[in-house]
C-alpha positions in Angstrom: -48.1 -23.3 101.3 -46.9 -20.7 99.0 -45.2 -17.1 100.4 -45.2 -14.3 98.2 -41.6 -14.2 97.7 -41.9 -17.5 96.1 -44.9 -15.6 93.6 -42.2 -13.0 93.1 -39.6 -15.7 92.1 -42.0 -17.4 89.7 -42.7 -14.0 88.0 -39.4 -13.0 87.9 -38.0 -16.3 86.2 -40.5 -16.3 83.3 -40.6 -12.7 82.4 -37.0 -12.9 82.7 -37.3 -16.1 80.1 -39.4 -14.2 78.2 -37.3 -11.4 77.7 -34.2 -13.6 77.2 -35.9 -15.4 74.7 -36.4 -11.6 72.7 -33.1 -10.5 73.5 -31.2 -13.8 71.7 -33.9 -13.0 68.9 -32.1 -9.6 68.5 -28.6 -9.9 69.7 -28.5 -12.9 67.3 -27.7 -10.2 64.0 -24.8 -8.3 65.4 -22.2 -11.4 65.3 -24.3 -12.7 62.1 -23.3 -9.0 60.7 -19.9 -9.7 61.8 -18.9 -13.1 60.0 -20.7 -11.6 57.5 -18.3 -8.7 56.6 -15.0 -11.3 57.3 -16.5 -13.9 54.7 -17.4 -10.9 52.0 -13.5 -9.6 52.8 -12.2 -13.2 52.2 -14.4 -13.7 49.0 -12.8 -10.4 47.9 -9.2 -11.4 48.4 -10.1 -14.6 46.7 -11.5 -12.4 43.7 -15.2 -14.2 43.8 -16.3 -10.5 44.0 -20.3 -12.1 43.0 -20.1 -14.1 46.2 -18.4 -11.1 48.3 -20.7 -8.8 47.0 -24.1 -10.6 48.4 -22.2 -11.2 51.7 -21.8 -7.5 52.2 -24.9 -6.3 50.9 -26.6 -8.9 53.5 -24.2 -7.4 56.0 -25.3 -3.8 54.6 -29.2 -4.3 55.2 -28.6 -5.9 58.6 -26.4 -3.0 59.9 -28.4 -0.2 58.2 -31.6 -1.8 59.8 -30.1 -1.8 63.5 -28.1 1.3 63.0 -24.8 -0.3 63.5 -22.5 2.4 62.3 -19.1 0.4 62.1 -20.7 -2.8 60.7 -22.3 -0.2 58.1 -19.2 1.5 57.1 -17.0 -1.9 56.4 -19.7 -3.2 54.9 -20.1 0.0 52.3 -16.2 0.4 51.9 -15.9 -3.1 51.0 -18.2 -2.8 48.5 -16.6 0.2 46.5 -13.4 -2.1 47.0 -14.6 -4.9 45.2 -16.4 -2.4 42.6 -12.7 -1.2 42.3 -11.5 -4.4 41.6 -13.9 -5.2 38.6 -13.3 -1.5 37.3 -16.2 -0.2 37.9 -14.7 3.2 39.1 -18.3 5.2 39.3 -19.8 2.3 41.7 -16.6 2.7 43.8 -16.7 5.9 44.8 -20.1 6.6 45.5 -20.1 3.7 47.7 -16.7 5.5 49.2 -18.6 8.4 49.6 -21.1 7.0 51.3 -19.1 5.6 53.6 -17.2 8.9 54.3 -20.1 10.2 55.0 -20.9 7.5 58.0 -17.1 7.7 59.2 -17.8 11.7 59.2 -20.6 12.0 61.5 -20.9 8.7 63.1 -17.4 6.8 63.7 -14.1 8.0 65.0 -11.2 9.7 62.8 -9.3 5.9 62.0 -12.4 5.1 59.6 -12.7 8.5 57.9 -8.8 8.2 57.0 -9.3 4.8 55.6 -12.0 5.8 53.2 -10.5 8.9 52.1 -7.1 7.3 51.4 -9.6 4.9 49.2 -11.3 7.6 47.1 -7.6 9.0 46.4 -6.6 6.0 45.2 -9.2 5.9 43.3 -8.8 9.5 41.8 -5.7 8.2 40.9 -6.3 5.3 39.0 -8.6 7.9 37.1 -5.4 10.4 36.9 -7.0 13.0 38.4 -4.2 14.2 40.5 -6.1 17.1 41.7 -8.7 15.1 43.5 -6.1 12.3 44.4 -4.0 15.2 46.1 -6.8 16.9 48.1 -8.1 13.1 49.3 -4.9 12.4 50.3 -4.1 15.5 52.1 -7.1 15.3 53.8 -6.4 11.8 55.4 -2.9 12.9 56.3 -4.1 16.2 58.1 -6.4 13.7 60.4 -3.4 11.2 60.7 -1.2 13.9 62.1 -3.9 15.7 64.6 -4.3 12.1 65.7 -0.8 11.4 66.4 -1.1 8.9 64.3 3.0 8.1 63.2 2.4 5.2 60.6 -0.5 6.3 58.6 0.8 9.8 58.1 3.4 8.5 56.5 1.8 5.9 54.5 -0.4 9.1 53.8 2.8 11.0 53.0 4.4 8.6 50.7 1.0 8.5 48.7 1.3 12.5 48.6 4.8 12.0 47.1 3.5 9.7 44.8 0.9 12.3 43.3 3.7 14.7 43.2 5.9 12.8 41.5 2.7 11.8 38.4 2.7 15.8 38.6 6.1 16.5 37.9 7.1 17.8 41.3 9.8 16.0 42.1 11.0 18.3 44.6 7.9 18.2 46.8 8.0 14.3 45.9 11.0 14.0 47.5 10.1 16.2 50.9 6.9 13.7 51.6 9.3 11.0 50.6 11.4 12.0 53.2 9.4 12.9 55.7 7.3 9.3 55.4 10.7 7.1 56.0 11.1 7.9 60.0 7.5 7.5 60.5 7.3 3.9 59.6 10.3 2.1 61.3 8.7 -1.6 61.9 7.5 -1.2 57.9 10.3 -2.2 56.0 8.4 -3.1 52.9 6.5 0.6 53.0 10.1 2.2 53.6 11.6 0.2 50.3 8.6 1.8 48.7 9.1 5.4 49.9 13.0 4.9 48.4 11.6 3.5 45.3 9.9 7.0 45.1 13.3 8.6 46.0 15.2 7.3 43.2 12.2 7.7 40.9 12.8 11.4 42.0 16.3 11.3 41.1 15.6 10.2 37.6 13.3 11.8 36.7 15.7 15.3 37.8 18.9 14.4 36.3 20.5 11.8 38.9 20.6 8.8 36.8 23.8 7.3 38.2 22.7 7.9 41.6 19.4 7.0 40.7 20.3 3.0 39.4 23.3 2.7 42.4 20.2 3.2 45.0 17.8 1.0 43.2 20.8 -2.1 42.7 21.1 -1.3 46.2 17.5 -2.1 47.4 17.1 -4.7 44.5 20.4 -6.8 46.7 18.7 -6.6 49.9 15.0 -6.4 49.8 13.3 -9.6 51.1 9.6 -9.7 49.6 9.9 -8.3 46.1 6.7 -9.1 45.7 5.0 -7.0 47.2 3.5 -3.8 45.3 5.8 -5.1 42.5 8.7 -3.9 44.2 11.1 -5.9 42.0 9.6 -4.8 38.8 9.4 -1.1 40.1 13.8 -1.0 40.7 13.9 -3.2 37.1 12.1 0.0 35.8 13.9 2.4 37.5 17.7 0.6 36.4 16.5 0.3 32.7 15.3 4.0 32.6 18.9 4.8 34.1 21.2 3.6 31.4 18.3 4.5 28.9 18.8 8.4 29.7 23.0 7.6 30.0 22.6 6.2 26.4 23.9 2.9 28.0 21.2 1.1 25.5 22.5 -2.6 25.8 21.9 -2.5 29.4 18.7 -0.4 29.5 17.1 -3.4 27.0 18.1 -6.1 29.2 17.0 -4.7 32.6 13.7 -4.0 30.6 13.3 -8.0 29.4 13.8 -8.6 32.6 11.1 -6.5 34.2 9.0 -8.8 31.8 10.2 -12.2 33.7 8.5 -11.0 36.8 5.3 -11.4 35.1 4.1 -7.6 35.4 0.1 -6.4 34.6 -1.3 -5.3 31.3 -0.7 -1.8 33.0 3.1 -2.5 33.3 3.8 -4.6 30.3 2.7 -1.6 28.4 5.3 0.8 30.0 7.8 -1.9 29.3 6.4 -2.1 26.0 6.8 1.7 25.5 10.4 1.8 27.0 11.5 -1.3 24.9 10.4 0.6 21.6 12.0 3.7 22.7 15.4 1.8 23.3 15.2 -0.2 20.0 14.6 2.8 17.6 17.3 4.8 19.2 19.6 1.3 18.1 18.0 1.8 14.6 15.9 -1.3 15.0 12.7 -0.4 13.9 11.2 -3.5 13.2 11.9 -4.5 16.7 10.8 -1.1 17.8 6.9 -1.7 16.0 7.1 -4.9 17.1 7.0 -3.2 20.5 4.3 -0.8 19.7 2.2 -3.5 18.1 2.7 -5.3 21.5 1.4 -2.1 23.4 -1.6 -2.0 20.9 -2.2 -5.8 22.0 -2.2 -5.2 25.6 -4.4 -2.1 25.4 -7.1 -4.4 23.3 -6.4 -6.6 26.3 -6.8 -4.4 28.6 -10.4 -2.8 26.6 -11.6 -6.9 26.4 -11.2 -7.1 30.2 -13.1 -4.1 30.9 -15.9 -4.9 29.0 -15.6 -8.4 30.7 -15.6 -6.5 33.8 -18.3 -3.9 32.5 -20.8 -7.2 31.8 -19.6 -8.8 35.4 -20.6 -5.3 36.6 -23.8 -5.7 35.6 -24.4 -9.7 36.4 -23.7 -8.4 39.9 -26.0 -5.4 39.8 -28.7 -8.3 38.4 -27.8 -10.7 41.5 -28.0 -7.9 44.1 -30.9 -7.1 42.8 -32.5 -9.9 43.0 -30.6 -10.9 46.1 -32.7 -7.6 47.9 -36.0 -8.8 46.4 -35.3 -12.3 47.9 -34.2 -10.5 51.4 -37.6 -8.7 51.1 -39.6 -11.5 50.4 -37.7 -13.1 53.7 -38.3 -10.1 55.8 -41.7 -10.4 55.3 -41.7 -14.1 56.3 -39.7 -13.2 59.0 -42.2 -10.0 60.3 -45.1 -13.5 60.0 -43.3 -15.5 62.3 -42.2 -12.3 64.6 -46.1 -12.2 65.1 -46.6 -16.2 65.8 -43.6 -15.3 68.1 -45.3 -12.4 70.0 -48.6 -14.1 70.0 -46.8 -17.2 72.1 -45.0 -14.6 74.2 -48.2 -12.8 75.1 -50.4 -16.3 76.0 -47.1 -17.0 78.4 -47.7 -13.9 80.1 -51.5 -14.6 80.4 -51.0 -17.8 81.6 -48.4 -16.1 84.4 -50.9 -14.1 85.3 -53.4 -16.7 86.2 -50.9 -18.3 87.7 -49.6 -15.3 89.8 -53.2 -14.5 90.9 -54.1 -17.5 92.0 -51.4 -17.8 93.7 -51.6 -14.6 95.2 -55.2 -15.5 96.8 -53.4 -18.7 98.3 -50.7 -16.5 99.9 -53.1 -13.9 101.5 -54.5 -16.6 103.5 -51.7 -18.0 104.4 -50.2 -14.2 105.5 -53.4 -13.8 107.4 -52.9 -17.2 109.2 -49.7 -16.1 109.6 -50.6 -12.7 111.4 -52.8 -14.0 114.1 -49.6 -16.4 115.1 -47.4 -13.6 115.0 -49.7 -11.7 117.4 -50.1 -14.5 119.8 -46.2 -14.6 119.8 -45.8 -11.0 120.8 -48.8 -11.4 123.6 -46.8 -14.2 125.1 -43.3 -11.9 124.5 -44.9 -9.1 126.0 -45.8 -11.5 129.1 -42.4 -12.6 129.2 -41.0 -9.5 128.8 -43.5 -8.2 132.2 -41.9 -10.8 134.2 -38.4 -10.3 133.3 -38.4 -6.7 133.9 -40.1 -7.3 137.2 -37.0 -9.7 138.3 -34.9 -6.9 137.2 -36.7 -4.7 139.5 -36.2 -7.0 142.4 -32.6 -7.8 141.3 -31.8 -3.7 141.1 -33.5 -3.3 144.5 -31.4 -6.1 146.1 -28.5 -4.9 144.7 -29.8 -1.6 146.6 -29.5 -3.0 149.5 -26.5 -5.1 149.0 -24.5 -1.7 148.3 -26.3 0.3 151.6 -25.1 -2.8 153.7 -21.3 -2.5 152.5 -21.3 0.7 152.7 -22.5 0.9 156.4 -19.6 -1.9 156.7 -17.2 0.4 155.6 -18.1 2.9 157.3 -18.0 0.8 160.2 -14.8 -0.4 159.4 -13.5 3.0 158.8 -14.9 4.4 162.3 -13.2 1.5 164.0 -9.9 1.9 162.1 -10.3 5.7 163.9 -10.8 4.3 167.2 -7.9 1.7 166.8 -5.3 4.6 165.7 -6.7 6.3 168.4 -6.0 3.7 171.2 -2.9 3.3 169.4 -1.4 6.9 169.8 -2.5 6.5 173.4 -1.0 3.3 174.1 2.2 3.9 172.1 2.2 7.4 174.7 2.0 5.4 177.6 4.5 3.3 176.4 7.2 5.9 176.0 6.2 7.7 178.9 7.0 4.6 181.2 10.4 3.8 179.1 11.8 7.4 180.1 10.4 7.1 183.9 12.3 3.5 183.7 15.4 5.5 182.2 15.3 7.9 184.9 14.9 5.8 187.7 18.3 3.9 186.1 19.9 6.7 186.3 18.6 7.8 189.7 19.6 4.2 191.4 23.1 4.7 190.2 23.7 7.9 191.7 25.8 7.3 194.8 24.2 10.0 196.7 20.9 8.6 196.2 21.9 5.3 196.5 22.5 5.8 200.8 18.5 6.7 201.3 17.1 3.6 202.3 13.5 4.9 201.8 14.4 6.3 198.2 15.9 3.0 197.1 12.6 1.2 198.0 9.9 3.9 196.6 12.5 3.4 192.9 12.4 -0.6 193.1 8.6 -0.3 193.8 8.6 2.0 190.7 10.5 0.0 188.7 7.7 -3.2 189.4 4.9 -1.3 188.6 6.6 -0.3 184.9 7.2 -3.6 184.5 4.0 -5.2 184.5 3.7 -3.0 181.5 -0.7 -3.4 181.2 -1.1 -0.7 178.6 1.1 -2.3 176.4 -0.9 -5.4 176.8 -3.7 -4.1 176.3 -2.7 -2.8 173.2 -1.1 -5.5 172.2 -4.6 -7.3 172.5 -6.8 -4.7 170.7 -4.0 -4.5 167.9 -4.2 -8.9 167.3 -7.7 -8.5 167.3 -7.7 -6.0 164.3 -5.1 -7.1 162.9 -5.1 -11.0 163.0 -2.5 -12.9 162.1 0.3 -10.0 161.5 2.3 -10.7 164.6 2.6 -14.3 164.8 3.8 -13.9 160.7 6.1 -11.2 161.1 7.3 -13.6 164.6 7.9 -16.8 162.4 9.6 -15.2 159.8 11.6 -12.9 161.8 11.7 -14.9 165.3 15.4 -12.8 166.1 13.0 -9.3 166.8 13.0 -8.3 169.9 9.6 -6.9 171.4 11.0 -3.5 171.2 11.6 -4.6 167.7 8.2 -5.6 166.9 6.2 -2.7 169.1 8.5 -0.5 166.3 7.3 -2.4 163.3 3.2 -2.3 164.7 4.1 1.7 164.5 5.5 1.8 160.8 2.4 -1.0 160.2 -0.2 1.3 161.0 1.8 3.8 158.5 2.4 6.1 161.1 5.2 8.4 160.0 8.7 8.8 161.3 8.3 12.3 163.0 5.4 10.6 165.1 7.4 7.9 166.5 9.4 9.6 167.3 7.8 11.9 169.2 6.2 8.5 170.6 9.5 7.2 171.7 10.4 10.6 172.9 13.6 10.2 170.7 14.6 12.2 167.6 13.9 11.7 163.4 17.4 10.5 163.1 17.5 8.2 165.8 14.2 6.7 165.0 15.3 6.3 161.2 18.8 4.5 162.5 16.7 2.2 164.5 14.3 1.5 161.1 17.2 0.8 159.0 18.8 -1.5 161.9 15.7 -3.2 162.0 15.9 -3.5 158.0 19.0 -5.0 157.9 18.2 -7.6 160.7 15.3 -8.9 159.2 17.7 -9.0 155.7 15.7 -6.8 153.5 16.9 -5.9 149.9 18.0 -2.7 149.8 15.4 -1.7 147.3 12.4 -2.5 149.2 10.1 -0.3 151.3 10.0 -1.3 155.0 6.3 -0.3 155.0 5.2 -2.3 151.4 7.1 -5.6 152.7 5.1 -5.0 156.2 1.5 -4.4 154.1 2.5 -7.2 152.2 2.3 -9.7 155.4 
């Protein structure tokens, strides 16, 4: 037999198949996109910038195609990086653009500051300062809203470094400044911002303070490697004694610059500088030597752009033809989407059949299944009848039951009347004959009376009568028969009372209180609560316990 929750099951588990099947179809691009962008970047920093290239314009299609923003934007800014490498200055910054314009209205402020600082750069490898300066003011503006300490200084330095190309030193030196505090874990970034700071000096009349800062940072920099850090404080020392006339030293600081293996860029300026120091030493065939060598490395430099202009456009030709193949593949791809979605949908029919059928099994089964249910409530229902029925009959014995023990107790209470009742009586009787007894003492030992014959006689015939004492009997009798057991108890542990004693202790038993006793005994409070405490200490009670609870508890 099937249930329905089993139908419900099978359904479940295939559509979810089905949909888990479409959903690894599409989630599949997003960590393609990914490793992607990290092989382009590696390709880049390898300088295969073909091979990069194709990776990120893959990258590109995917992300634009699924409107991944963030894949899209280091996809595009990587692109105008490696069109930056080969040169290709125009390509670079409209892809930089582009992906400003992403960061702008699509990603958070971290990704518009990168590209901006970017197209800066770039403006300044073009020399237009203007441009560089706004860039770079605008990704240092966003760096400081953002609270962001190590990037506005970064930014800062590059400001300085604008100001400086310009000529203003003095605002070189206030970004300069500013940029050192803001980077404390990046010593190689704070060498640079000095670098700027004695470039500032030089360049404004300092050059003895200018060459001791740079000796100082040449001693103990670490990596002077990076951003040709070494070959920057070579320049600056040479410039130094250059403007102090010092012309031996200037040349030699200057060869040296060219042992660090400096770019075409640099080996120019070293040229340049070299020239100037040999024709102020009156060496001018050393000094065209110089300026032929800076004709040499600007033919170099015109050779590798146009190797770099021809590069530009073999890559233009192989992305080209790298989108054509990516059309060709989408369409291949869209083919076997529809194979895919055809499979998918003769799944579903054959669910369906599935589910029907079934479906039609389970109703019978859940009709089956009613009738049984129904014949399990009838015979409930009957069940139920008869146990509410012995409940009835319970409830009314129990009716009963409580109408018996309460006519018990009230019994009980009416004969607990009767009993006090007889009690008081007996216990009246009782000191009534005690004070008769006490007079007729008294009378018998009065001398006067003593001579009457006939007096003498009527007392000793009183005195018999008192002694045969039948009400206290009696009462004695009625008293065992309520209370069974107390007197022989309070006898065996006690067995030095007196019956005085124990005619006392049947009083404070039946909680009578000490003003009725002693009206009883026709003695007063005080005496009658000597004669309790007497009694106390003869049966050797604790001080602490209650005559009357040790009594109940016999």
């Amino acid at each position: 037999m099937f249930s329905s929750n089993c139908n419900n099951s099978l359904v479940s588990y295939c559509l979810s198949l089905c949909f888990f099947v479409v959903l690894m179809a599409q989630a599949a691009p997003t960590d393609r996109c990914d490793q992607l962008i990290r092989d382009g970047i590696d390709a880049m920093n390898r300088n295969e910038n073909i091979k990069s290239l194709e990776l990120l314009t893959q990258a590109r299609l995917i992300a634009e195609k699924n409107r991944w923003y963030t894949q899209q934007f280091l996809a595009i800014n990587n692109i105008g990086a490696n069109y930056y490498a080969l040169l290709e200055y125009g390509e670079a910054l409209n892809h930089y653009l582009e992906a400003y314009t992403i960061a702008l209205r699509e990603l958070d402020p971290k990704y518009e500051m990168t590209v901006l600082n970017n197209i800066a750069i770039l403006y300044s490898k073009e020399k237009n300062y203007e441009k560089a300066n706004e860039y770079f003011g605008k990704a240092y503006a966003i760096a400081k809203t953002n609270k962001d300490a190590i990037k506005q200084g970064l930014y800062a330095m590059n400001l300085g470094n604008v100001a400086s190309e310009t000529g203003n030193y003095k605002l070189a030196r206030r970004y300069f400044e500013e940029s050192i505090p803001l980077m404390p874990g990046q010593p190689q970034f704070i060498v640079l911002a000095k670098i700027g700071l004695a470039d500032c000096d030089l360049n404004t009349g300092k050059p003895q303070q200018a060459r001791e800062n740079a000796s100082a940072l040449l001693k103990t920099t670490k990596d002077l490697d990076f951003n040709d850090t070494g070959i920057s404080l070579l320049t600056i020392i040479a410039k130094s004694y250059l403007k102090q006339n010092n012309l031996a030293q200037a040349e030699w600081f200057a060869r040296q610059t060219l042992t660090r293996q400096p770019n075409l860029e640099t080996k120019i300026t070293i040229f340049e500088l070299l020239s100037e120091i040999n024709a102020k030493q009156q060496d001018f065939g050393a000094a065209l030597q110089f300026k032929d060598s800076v004709l040499k490395a600007n033919i170099a430099i015109s050779k590798i752009k146009d190797g770099k202009l021809f590069e530009n456009s073999k890559v233009k030709f192989e992305i080209q033809n790298y989108r054509n193949e990516i059309k060709l593949n989408e369409a291949k791809l869209a083919s076997e989407r529809k194979i895919f979605y055809s499979i998918i949908a003769i799944i579903i029919i054959i669910v369906v059949f599935v589910v029907w059928t079934l479906r039609n099994i389970s109703i019978k089964h859940k009709q089956k299944k009613i009738i049984a249910e129904r014949n399990e409530r009838i015979l409930k229902l009957e069940l139920d009848k008869k146990q509410s029925d012995n409940l009835l009959l319970e409830q009314q014995f129990n009716e009963k039951q409580a109408i018996t023990l309460l006519e018990q107790e009230r019994l009980k209470n009416e004969l607990e009347s009767r009993n006090r009742k007889l009690s008081a009586k007996a216990l009246y009787l009782s000191g009534r004959n005690e004070m008769i007894e006490q007079v007729l003492t008294e009378l018998s030992q009065t001398p006067q009376l003593s001579k009457d014959a006939t007096l003498v006689n009527h007392i000793h015939a009183l005195k018999g009568h008192l002694k045969s004492d039948g009400e206290w009997d009696s009462f004695i009798t009625h008293f065992e028969e309520v209370n069974q057991g107390f007197l022989n108890t309070l006898k065996h542990k006690h067995p030095n009372l007196t019956a005085n004693d124990i005619r006392f202790l049947s009083y404070i038993y039946m909680n009578l209180s000490t003003k009725e006793i002693a009206s009883m005994l026709n003695v007063t409070a005080e005496a009658c609560r000597k004669r309790k405490e007497r009694i106390s200490a003869k049966m050797e009670l604790p001080e602490n316990v209650n005559l009357y609870d040790y009594l109940a508890s016999l």
